[in-house]
C-alpha positions in Angstrom: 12.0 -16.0 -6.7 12.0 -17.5 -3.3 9.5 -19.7 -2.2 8.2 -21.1 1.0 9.4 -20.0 4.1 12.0 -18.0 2.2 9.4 -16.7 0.3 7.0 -15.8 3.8 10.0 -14.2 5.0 11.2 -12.3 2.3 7.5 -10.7 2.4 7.6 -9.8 5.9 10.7 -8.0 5.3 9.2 -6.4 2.0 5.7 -5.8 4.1 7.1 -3.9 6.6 9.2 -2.1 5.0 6.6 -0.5 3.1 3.8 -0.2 5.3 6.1 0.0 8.7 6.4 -1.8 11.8 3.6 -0.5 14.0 0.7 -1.2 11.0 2.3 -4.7 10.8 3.3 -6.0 14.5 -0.9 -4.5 14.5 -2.3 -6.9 11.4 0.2 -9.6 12.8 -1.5 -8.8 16.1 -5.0 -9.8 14.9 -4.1 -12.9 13.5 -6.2 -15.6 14.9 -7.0 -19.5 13.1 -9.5 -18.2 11.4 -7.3 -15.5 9.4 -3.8 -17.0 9.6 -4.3 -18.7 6.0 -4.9 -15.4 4.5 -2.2 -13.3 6.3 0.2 -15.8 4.8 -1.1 -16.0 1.6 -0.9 -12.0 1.0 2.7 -11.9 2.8 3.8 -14.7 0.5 1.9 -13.4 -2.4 1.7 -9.6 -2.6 4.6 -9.1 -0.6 7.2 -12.0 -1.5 6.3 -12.2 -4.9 4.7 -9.1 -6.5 5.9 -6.2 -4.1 9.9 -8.1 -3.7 10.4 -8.0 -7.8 13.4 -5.2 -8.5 11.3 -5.1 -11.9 10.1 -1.6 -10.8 11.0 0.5 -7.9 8.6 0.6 -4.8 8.0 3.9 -5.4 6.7 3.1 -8.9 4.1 0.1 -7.2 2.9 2.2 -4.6 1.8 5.0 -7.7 0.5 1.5 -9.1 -1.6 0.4 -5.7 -3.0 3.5 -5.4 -4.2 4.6 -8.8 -5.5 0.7 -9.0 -7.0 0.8 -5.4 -8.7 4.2 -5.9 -10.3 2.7 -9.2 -11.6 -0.4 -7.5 -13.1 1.8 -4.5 -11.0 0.5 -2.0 -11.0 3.2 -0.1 -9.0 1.8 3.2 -6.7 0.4 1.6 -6.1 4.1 -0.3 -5.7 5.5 2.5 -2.8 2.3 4.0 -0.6 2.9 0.7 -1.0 6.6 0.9 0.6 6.3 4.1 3.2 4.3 2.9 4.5 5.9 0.3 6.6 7.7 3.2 8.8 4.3 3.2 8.4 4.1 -0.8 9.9 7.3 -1.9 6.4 7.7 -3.7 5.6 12.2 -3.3 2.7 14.2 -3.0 3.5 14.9 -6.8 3.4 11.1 -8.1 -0.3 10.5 -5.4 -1.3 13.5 -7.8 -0.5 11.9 -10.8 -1.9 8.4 -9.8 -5.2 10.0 -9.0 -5.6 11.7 -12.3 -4.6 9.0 -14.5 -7.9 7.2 -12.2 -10.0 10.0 -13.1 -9.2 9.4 -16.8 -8.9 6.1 -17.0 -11.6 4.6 -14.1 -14.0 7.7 -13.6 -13.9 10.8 -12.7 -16.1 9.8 -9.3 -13.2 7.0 -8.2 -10.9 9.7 -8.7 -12.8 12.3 -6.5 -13.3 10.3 -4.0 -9.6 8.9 -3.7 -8.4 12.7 -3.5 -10.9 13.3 -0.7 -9.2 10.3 0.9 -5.5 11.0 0.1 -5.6 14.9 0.9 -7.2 13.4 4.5 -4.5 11.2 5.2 -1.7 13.7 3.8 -2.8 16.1 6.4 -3.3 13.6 8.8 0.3 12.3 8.0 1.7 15.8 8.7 -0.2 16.7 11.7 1.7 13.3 12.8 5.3 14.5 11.5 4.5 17.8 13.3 4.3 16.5 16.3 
């Protein structure tokens, strides 16, 4: 596992590769002294470390982050991997999946709310495409 810079940089590569340029260059953007310890600490973290493993594919994580973000009410974030999963190879199918194992497995309100969230932001994705 890298570490360090090679580490920061491996999860800026990993980062925007599955949540895209424009959300990143935008969270990069808002980076000021008072959040620049925690932008590097998920980039290292979540994206060097956890999200750069070829343990599992990226499509298998983002059914992961979702199904674990809907359970945890995270509902923003949902709605950020959702979108990714266009870079993650993660379908409409596997979101499906995700969501139900949440229903069983965290509640079936986590889960109801999460597929309010996800059907939102797949229609908003293809309105987008669409264009």
């Amino acid at each position: 596992m890298p570490d360090g810079p090679n580490r920061f940089a491996k999860g800026m590569a990993t980062r925007r590769s599955v949540l895209g340029d424009r959300y990143v260059d935008a969270a990069v953007a808002g980076t000021d002294a008072f959040t620049a310890d925690f932008q590097a600490l998920i980039t290292e973290a979540a994206w060097g470390t956890v999200w750069s493993r070829d343990t599992i594919s990226k499509r298998e994580r983002s059914m992961l982050t979702i199904a674990l973000l809907a359970a945890l009410g995270h509902h923003d974030e949902v709605a950020m991997h959702v979108r990714a999963t266009r870079n993650t190879g993660a379908s409409v199918e596997d979101i499906k999946e995700a969501l139900l194992h949440v229903a069983i497995y965290a509640g079936v309100p986590a889960a109801n709310h999460a597929f309010k969230i996800a059907r939102a932001t797949l229609a908003e994705m293809a309105e987008e495409a669409a264009r």
